[in-house]
N, C-alpha and C positions, 0 to 999 in steps of 0.2 A: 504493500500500500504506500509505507513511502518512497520508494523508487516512481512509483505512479504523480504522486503529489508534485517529486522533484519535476519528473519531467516536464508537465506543464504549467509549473513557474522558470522554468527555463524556455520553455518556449512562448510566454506571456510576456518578458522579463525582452527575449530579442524580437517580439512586434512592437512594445512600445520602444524598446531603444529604436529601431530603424525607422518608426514612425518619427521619432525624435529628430534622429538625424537625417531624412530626408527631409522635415520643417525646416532645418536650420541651412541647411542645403536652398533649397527655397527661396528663402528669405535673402539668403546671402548671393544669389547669384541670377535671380530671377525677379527678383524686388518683387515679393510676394504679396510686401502689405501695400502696394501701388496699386497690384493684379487686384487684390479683393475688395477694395475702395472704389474701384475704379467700376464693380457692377455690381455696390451696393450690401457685399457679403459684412461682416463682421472684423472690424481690424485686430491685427495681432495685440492689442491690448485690451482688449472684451476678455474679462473673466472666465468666460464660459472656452473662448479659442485656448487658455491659458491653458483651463483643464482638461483637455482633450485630449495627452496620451494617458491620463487616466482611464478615460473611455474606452480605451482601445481593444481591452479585453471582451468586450460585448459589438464586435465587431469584424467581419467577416469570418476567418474562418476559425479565429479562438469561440465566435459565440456557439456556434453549435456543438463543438467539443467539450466545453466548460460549462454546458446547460445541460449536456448527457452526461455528463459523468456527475457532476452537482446534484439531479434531481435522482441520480442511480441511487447516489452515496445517502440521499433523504430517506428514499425509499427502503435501504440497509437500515439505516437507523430504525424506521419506522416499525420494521419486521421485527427488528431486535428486541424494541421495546413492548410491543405487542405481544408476541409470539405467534401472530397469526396467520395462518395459510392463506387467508385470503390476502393479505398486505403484503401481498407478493412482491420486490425493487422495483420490477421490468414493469409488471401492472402500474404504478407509483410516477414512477420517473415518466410512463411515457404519459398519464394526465395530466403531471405538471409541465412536461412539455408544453402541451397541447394549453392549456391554461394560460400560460405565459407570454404565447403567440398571439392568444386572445386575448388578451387583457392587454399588453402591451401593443396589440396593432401590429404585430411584426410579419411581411409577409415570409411565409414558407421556404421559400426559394432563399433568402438570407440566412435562414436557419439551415437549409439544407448542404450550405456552402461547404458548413464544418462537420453536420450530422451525417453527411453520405462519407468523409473521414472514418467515422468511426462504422456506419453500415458494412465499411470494406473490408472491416478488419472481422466479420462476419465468417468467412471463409477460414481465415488462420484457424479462428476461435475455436470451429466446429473439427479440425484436423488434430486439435490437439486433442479433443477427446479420444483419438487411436490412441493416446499413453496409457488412460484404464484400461481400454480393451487389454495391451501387451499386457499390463500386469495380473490381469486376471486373465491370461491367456490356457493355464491351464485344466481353468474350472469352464471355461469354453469348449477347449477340446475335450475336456469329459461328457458335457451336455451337449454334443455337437448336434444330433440331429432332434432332440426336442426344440433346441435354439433356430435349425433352419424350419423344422417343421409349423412352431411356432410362429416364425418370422412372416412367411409364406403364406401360413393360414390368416395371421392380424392385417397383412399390408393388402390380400385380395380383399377381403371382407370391408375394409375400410374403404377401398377402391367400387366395390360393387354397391355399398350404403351409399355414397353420395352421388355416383352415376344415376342410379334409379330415384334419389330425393331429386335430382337435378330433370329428371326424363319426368316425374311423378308432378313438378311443378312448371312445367315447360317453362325452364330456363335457358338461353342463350348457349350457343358452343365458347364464346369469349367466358361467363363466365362458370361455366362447367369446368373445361381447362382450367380456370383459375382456382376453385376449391379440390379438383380431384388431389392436388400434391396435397392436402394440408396437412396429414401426419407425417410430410420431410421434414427435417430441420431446414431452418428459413433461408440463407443460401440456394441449398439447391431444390427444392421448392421452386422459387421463385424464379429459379435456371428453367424447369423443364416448367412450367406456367407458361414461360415468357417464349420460347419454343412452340408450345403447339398457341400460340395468339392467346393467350390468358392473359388477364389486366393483374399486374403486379401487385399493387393496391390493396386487391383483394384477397391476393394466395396469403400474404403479408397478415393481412387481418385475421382468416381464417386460422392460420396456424398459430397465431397469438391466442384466440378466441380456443379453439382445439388443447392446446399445451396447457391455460390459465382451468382450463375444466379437468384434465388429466392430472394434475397436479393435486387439485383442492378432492378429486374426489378417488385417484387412487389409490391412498389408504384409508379413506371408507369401506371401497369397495373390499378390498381384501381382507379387511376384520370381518364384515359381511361373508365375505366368500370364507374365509378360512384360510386365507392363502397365507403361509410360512417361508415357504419355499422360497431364499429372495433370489433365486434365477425364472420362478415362477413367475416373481413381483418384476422384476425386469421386461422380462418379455413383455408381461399385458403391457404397462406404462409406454415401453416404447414402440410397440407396434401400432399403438393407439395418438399418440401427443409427444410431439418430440419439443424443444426451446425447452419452456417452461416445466412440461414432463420431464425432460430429460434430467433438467438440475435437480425436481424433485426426485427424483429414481437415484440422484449422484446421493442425496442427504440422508435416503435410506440405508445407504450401504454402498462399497465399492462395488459388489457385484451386481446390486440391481444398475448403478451406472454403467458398468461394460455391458 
């Protein structure tokens, strides 16, 4: 966490210094405060021009970076204090997102500058999960074919529930495509959505909405069902909701995570 913290007052630290010194660059070689006099802007001695590389962290690409990880670290907090499954970070961080844009007027596209930064790092994130798989590699290979049989049978079933809800409500082939991924993890989801003409948007919502359900209700289910087994408990979780699932299934145990 503190390596995290450093790195983006290091990187907040060299947008306002270059913001700094390209003003002063500016001024000194450009006669800046002629330029902005001259079509009525605010001269370099207006208070507000003063404080401006304080601003600077709510400003292209640190503000999206700095509002996703801020409202992440709320929504940590919130869970902690709580204890509760439904106060999910991911659920948390992304209202107050969304909150923030709204109340503050901010269009979307300014936020996105910095938040598709972190959307990218989406791919890394989900790759690293191969490290549980290795280390519980050989409680896989022991359950190898309840694990693909499993797999197999959660991901068709899942595939054929929302085909037929999709065919049962005459929905659109755009947004059929877009729900059929929604138990990928969001990455590639949103790869094969965007492939067969799926609106992103929605594979995006979908597997949010899918994972925030998989989460809150599969250890219900499994005190219900009786399920012990946590290769048992792995399977359903992830055949069913991956994101939000998946970290639930990581909290249960290393093994229901691999």
């Amino acid at each position: 966490m503190k390596e995290k913290f450093a790195f983006v007052a290091k990187v907040m630290a060299a947008h306002v210094l270059t913001y700094v010194i390209c003003g002063m660059l500016a001024m000194t070689l450009f006669d800046y405060q002629g330029s902005v006099e001259a079509i009525g802007m605010r001269g370099t001695d207006d208070l507000m021009v003063q404080l401006a590389p304080l601003f600077q962290i709510a400003r292209g690409v640190l503000f999206g970076i700095v509002l996703c990880i801020g409202t992440f670290q709320i929504g940590r907090w919130v869970q902690k204090k709580t204890g509760l499954t439904l106060a999910n970070p991911l659920v948390i961080a992304i209202l107050l997102c969304i909150g923030v844009l709204l109340i503050f007027d901010i269009p979307y596209e300014d936020f996105a500058i910095g938040g598709d930064i972190v959307n990218m790092m989406l791919g890394p994130a989900t790759a690293v999960l191969a490290l549980n798989i290795y280390n519980q590699y050989a409680v896989l290979k022991r359950h190898f074919v309840p694990v693909l049989v499993g797999c197999t049978a959660g991901s068709l079933f899942s595939l054929a529930s929302v085909l037929l809800l999709c065919r049962l409500f005459r929905l659109d082939e755009a947004v059929t495509a877009a729900l059929l991924p929604k138990s990928c993890t969001t990455p590639i989801a949103v790869g094969i959505a965007e492939s067969h003409g799926g609106i992103a948007a929605i594979t995006m919502v979908a597997v949010l909405v899918t994972g925030f359900i998989g989460a809150v209700c599969a250890p219900l289910f499994a005190k219900l069902m009786h399920v012990t087994e946590p290769v048992a408990e792995g399977l359903a979780i992830g055949a069913c909701s991956h994101a939000l699932g998946t970290t639930k299934a990581a909290e249960l145990g290393e093994v229901q995570g691999a």
